[in-house]
C-alpha angles and dihedrals in degrees: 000000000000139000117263098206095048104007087234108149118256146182113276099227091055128102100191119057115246096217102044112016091236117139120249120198112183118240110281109248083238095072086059112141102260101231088059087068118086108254089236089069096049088046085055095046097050088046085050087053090048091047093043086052080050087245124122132178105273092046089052086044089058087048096063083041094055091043087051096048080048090058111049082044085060097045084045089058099038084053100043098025116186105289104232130182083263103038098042111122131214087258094055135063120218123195116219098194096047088029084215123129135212128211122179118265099038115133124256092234085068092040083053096051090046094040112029124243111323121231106238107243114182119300090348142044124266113203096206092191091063099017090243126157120208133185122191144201117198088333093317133125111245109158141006140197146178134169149189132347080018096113100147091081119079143178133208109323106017091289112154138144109309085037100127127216102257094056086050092048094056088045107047108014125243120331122265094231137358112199137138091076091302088308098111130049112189122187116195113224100173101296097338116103114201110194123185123191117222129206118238112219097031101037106232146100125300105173129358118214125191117191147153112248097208086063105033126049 
């Protein structure tokens, strides 16, 4: 080995250099290069420092899973964020007794938990408590209806049954379509179809009936 004060050569068992007196530790096994060290070694070590933090591999792996579960919830509220009396659209219903919303697509089993258990009606649901058909497709909300003198379930702007056409037409523009003799107003909102039936002698709604026009024909 050499001196590291003079570079003079030097027994390799000295600590003191020969030529110059200086004093000569040889490099601590620690300040290896590390790719001299097996792989294994460097795998054991890292799993000594997790240990020590009191983390180990599965624990870190149910963190990133817990991260991951936090982030689709979040992504899940900011796209179906809570209906209000103010926020609720022409293609959802709000209750203002109960102050719960509905959207299409939400599963029975959350229509249950807002409504009660529904009272099965021909081919649909009838919630007797709200006066609220419902109509699913493998648990999910296709369609919904009420209907006069329901008048505790609204849409976008306060329309509900009893709201005449003029006042939908100033709310929501002309309807997208009128078929069904005049009787029905339906206003396209993606695939959401919102139809409103309209009474003939007095000019305003009757029943109001949300669907999805992929499910229901």
């Amino acid at each position: 080995m050499y001196c590291n004060k003079c570079g003079k050569e030097m027994p390799n068992d000295s600590h003191f250099c020969p030529s110059c007196g200086a004093k000569n530790v040889q490099e601590d096994s620690v300040t290896q290069n590390l790719n001299d060290i097996p792989t294994q070694v460097v795998a054991d070590r890292t799993t000594t420092i997790f240990k020590k933090k009191g983390l180990t591999p599965p624990m870190l792996a149910g963190i990133v899973i817990l991260a991951t579960v936090i982030a689709f919830a979040l992504v899940y509220l900011v796209s179906h964020p809570k209906i209000t009396a103010e926020s609720v659209t022409i293609s959802q219903l709000y209750n203002t007794d109960l102050g719960v919303g509905l959207r299409l697509n939400t599963p029975k089993s959350k229509v249950d938990q807002l409504l009660g258990k529904p009272e099965s009606y021909e081919d649909s649901y009838l919630y007797s408590d709200t006066y609220l058909y419902a109509n699913y497709k493998n648990g999910k909300l296709i369609s919904m209806y009420i209907e006069y003198p329901n008048d505790r379930w609204i849409t976008a702007k306060n329309t509900a049954v009893e709201t005449t056409t003029d006042d939908l037409i100033n709310r929501f523009g002309e309807p997208t379509s009128i078929e069904h003799d005049d009787k029905w107003w339906y206003y396209t909102t993606g695939y959401t179809i919102t139809g409103f039936e309209i009474n003939q002698y007095s000019q305003d709604v009757m029943s109001i009936f949300i669907y999805d026009q992929r499910e229901v024909s």
